[in-house]
C-alpha positions in Angstrom: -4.9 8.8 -9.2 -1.8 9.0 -7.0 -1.5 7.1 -3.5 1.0 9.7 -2.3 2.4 7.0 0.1 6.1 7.8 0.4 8.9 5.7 -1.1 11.9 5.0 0.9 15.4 5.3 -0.8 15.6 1.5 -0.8 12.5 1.0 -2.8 10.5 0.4 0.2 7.0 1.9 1.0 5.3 3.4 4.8 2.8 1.5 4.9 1.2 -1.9 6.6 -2.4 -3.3 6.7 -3.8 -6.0 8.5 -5.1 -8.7 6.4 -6.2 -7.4 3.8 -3.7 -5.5 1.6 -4.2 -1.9 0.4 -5.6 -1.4 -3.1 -1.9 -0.2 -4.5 -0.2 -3.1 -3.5 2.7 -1.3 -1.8 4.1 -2.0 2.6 3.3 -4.7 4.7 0.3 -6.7 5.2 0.0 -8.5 8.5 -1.6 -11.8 8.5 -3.9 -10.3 11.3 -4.5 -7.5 13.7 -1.5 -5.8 14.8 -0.6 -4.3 18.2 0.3 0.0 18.1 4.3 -1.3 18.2 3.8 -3.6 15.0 1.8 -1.0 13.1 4.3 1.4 14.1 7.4 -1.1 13.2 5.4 -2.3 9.8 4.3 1.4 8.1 7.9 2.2 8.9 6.5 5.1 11.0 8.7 4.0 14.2 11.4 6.3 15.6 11.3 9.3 13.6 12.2 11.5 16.5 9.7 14.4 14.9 11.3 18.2 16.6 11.6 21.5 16.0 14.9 23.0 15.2 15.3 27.0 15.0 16.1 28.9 11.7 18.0 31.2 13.5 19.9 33.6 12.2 19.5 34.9 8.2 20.7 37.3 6.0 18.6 39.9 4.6 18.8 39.3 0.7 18.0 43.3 0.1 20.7 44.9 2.8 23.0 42.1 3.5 22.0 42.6 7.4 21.7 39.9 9.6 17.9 39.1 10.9 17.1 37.0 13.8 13.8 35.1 13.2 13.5 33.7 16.8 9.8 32.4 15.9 10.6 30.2 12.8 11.3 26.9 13.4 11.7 24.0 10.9 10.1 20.3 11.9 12.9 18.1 11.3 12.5 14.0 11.4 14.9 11.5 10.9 13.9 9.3 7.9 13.5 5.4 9.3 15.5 4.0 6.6 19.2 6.1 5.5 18.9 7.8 9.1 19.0 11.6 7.4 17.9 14.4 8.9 15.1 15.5 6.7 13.2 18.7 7.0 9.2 18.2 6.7 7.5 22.4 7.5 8.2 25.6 9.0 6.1 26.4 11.7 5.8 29.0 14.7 6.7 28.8 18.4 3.5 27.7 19.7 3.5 24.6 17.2 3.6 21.3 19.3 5.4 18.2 17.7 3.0 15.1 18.0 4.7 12.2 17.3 3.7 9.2 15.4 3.5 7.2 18.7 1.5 9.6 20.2 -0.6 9.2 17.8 -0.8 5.4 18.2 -1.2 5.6 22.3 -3.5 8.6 22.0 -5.7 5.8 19.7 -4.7 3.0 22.4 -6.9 4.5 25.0 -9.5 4.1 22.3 -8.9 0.7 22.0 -8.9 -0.3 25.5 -12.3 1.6 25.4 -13.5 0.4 22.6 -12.2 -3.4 21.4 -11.4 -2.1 18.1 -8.0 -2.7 17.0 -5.4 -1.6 14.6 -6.0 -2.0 11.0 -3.8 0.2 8.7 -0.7 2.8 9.4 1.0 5.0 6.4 3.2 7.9 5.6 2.5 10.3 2.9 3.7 13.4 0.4 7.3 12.5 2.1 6.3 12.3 6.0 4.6 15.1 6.0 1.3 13.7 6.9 0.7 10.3 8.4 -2.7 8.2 9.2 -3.4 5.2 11.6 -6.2 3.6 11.7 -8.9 1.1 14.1 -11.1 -1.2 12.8 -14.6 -1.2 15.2 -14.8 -4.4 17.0 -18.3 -5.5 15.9 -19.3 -5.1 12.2 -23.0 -3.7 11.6 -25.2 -6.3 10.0 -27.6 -6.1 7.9 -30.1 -8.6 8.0 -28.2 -10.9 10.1 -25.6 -11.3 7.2 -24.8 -8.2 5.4 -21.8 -7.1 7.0 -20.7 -3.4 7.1 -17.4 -2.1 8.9 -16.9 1.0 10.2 -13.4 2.4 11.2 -11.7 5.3 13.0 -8.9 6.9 11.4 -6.5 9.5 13.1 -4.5 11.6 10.7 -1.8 14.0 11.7 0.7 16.8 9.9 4.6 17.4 10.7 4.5 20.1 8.3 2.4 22.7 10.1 -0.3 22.8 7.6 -3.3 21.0 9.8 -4.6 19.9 12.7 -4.6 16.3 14.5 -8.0 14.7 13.6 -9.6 11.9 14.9 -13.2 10.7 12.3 -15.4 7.8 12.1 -16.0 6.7 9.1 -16.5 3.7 6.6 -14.0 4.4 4.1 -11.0 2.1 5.0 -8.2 4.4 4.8 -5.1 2.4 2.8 -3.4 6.4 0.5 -4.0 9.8 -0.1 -7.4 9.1 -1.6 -8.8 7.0 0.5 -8.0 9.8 3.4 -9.0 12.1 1.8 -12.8 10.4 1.4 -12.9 9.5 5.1 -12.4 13.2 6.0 -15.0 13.4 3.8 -17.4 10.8 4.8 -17.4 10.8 8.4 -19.9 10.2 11.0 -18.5 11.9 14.1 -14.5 13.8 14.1 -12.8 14.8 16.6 -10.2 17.8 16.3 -7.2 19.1 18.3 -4.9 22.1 16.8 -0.8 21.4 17.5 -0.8 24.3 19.4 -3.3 22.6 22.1 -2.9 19.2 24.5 -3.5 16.3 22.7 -2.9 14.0 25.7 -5.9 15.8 27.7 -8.4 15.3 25.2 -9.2 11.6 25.5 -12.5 12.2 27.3 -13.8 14.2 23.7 -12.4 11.1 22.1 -14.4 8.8 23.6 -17.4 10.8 23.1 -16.9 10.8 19.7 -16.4 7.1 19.9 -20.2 6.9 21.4 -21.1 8.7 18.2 -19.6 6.3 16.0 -22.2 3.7 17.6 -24.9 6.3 17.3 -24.0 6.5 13.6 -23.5 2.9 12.8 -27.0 1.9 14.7 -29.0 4.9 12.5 -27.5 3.1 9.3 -27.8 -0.3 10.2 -31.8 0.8 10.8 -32.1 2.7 8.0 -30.9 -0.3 5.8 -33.3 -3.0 8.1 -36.2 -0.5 6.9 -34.8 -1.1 2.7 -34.8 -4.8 3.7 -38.4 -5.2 5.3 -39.7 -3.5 1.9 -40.6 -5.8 -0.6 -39.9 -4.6 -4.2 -40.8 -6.6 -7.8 -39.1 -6.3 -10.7 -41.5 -3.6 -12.6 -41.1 -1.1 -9.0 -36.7 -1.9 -9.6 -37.3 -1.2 -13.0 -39.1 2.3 -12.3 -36.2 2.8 -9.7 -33.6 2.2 -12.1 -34.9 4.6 -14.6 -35.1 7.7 -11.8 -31.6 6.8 -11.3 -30.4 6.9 -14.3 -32.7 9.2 -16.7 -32.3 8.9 -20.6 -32.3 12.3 -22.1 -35.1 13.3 -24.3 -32.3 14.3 -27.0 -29.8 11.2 -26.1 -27.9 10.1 -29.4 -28.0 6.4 -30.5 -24.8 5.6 -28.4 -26.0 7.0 -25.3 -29.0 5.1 -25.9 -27.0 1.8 -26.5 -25.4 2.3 -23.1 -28.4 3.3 -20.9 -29.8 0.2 -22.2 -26.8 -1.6 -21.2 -26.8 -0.2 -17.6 -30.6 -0.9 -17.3 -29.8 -4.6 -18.3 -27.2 -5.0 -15.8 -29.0 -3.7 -13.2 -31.9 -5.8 -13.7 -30.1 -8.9 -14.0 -28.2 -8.2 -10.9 -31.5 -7.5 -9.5 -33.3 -10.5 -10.4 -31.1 -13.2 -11.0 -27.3 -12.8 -9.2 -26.4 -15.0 -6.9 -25.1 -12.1 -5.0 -28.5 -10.8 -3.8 -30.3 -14.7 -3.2 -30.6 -14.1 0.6 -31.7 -10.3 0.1 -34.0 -11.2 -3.0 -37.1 -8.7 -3.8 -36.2 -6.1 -1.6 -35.2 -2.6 -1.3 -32.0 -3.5 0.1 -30.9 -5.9 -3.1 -31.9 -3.3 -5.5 -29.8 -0.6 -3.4 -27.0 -3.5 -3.5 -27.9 -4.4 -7.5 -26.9 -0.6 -7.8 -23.2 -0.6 -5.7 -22.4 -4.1 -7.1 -22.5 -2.7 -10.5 -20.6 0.4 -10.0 -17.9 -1.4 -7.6 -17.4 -4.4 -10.1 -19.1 -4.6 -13.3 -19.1 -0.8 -14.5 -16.7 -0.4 -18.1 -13.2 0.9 -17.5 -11.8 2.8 -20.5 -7.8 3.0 -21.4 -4.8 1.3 -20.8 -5.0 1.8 -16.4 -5.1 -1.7 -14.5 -9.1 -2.1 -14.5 -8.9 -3.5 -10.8 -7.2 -0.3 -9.9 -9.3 1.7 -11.4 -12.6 0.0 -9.9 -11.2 0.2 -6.2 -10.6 4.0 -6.6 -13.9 4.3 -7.8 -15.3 2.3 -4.8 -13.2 4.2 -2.1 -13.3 8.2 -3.4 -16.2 9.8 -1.8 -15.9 12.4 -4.3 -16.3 10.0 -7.4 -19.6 10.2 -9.5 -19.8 6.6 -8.2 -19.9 7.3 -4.7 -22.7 10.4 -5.0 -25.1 7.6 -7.6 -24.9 5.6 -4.3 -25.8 8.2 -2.3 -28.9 9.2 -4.3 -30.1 5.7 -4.7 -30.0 5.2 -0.9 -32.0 8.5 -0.8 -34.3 7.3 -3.4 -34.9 3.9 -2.1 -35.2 5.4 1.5 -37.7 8.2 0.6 -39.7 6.6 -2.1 
């Protein structure tokens, strides 16, 4: 799947993380958090001087008449590397530029609200949409040990075609794909059209901010309640096969493989290292489940199999991502 992050003409990429690089190998990674300027300086999303510019006048292909189009505009940027003009949408009158460091001070107020601090930046499809995003000060834990992060992401569009959004959500956002699954999976967003104030908004902001807590305190008690339920090997077993239901009809391969899964599962169940301090519990088989899919579930053909697994992990779309859904619902409810 591709990361869409854009390519400079000197081979360069808009993009940084802090830490931890992104999955795709491509930017900057700082060696630890960075302030808005850095992020900015690092994605190569600094200076790009985002405005509108007016068509003006055209020429009427059909009766060679001038036409005055005094409501098109063209957003325009100047591209941080060969210092081009480079045009990025068409948009109307009432469109309001935002640039990329509003988008980092609008988050700032955030962060001197919040603690959090900035995590990744990028640019994508060619600058015409770019993300920032805040890692939340205080993972939730699990346990006492299980640690879970939650982030807010901001993304915004130069070319017209969307709105400035603010969401909570645990996907770390590092391409395209990733984005694309935090819009999905979100816990609270927050919304402004171009056409509106950005800059008078932050109260909103920060109300979706207490909703982020709200979120993460639900989940972190929801997984508490998997924890405090003890579970033995024949209930996992039972789990396992409501999960993952052999077909009446299944052919002698299909059968191979669901005996395969059902293996792993238990193994990583019983007997991984992995789940010691979460042993016999809801919670480890839930985590038996994700550790399989994330890290020990086949990859087919000739893509990078470490790759492929961290799409997998980060797509909230993937057939991955809606197993762990059902066996968190089926762990929860049973």
């Amino acid at each position: 799947m591709a990361h869409e992050i854009e390519i400079f003409a000197n081979g360069s990429a808009g993009f940084a993380a802090a830490g931890k690089p992104g999955w795709h190998g491509l930017g900057y990674t700082a060696p630890g958090p960075m302030t808005a300027e850095e992020l900015l300086s690092n994605a190569q999303l600094a200076g790009w001087n985002v405005r509108k510019v007016p068509v003006g006048q055209v020429t009427d292909p059909v009766t060679g008449l001038p036409v005055v189009t005094d409501e098109d505009f063209l957003v325009v940027r100047t591209n941080p590397v060969t210092g081009q003009p480079e045009r990025l949408g068409r948009v109307g009158r009432d469109y309001q530029v935002l640039q990329n460091e509003d988008v980092t001070g609008f988050l700032q107020t955030l962060v001197d609200e919040s603690g959090a601090i900035f995590d990744t930046g990028g640019s994508l499809n060619g600058g015409r949409r770019v993300f920032v995003t805040m890692r939340l000060p205080e993972p939730l834990m699990v346990g006492g040990f299980d640690q879970l992060d939650l982030y807010l992401a901001a993304f915004s569009r130069h070319d017209g075609w969307g709105s400035f959004v603010t969401v909570a959500t645990p996907v770390r956002v590092v391409c395209a794909n990733t984005e694309r699954a935090a819009l999905a999976n979100h816990a609270s967003k927050f919304t402004v059209r171009h056409t509106g104030n950005v800059a008078g908004r932050i109260a909103e902001a920060r109300e979706a901010l207490k909703l982020t807590w709200k979120h993460g305190e639900a989940f972190a008690a929801e997984a508490e309640k998997l924890l405090a339920v003890p579970m033995d090997v024949k209930e996992f077993r039972q789990f396992a096969t409501r999960l993952h239901p052999l077909p009446a009809d299944a052919k002698e391969l299909a059968k191979r493989n669901h005996d395969l899964t059902m293996r792993d599962l238990e193994y990583l169940f019983a007997q991984a290292p992995t789940q010691e301090p979460i042993r016999n519990t809801r919670w480890a088989a839930y985590n038996a489940v994700t550790e399989r899919l994330d890290h020990k579930s086949p990859v087919f053909g000739s893509r990078d199999v470490a790759t492929v697994r961290a799409e997998r992990a980060l797509l909230d779309d993937h057939d991955n991502a809606k197993l762990k859904a059902r066996a968190f619902r089926l762990l929860a409810t049973a």
